[in-house]
C-alpha positions, 0 to 999 in steps of 0.5 A: 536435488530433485527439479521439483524440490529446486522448483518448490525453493525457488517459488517460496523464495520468490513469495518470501521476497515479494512478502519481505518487500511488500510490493503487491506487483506478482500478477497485477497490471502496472496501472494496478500496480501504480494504483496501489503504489499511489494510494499506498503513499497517499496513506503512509502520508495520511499516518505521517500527517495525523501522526506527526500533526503535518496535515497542512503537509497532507492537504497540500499533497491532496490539492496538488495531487487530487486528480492523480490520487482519485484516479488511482483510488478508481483503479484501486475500486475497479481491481477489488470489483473485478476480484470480489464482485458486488462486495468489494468495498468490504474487501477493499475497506479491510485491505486500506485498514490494514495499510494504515494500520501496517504503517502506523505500526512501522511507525510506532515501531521508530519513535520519535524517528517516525517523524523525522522521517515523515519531514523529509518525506513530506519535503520529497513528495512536495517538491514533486512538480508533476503527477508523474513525478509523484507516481514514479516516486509512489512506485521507486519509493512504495510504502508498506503495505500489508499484503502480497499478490500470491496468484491474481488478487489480494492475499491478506495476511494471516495476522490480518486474517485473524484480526478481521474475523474478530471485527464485525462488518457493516 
């Protein structure tokens, strides 16, 4: 087998990796990649409380942990600005719709397991006692997320491509 072809199957199993996981991580900083880690959870946790009626469990996580997530949500602003310019909030609003919907989708996918699973999660998250605890469970334990970083930047899925050509923007 060629260089080339064995090259080609090495960066396609790599991209497939990375879609399989779901961890946007290929050209981000690590403050990106923490950013979106942490803003990841704080929506999977969003769809667990709306989901399994724990938003005493949410708001508890958001006063705890407010200026650590607001910090990543800047970062988060300051990636998509950086990527997309004056319209960034149009690629940022869709790319935080699509994590929510990714996860509520995994959840409708477990059943009433989903919200097993969200209790113990909702027990892990606030027995953390600092915010770097929470960012490195954000990071070890990264919630679904809907896209991979292909080269620099957000690359939507094709299912997501799809589903916002069909909605209309604000």
């Amino acid at each position: 087998m060629n260089m080339s072809i064995q090259c080609k199957r090495v960066v396609a199993g790599v991209v497939a990796a990375m879609m399989i996981a779901g961890n946007a991580s290929a050209c981000l900083n690590s403050t990106n990649t923490k950013a979106l880690d942490v803003v990841g959870l704080k929506s999977a946790l969003m769809v667990s409380a709306l989901a399994c009626d724990q938003r005493a469990d949410y708001n508890q996580f958001m006063t705890r942990f407010q200026p650590a997530v607001l910090h990543a949500q800047h970062v988060v602003d300051a990636f998509f600005r950086e990527q997309h310019g004056r319209f960034f909030h149009r690629y940022e609003d869709r790319y935080v719709t699509n994590v929510a919907n990714v996860q509520s989708s995994a959840g409708i996918s477990q059943g009433v397991d989903f919200c097993n699973h969200s209790i113990t999660l909702f027990g892990r998250v606030l027995s953390l006692k600092s915010t770097e605890a929470m960012e490195k469970f954000a990071q070890q334990q990264p919630a679904s997320q809907p896209s991979v970083v292909v080269t620099c930047g957000i690359v939507e899925s094709s299912s997501f491509r799809r589903l916002a050509a069909q909605a209309k923007l604000p």
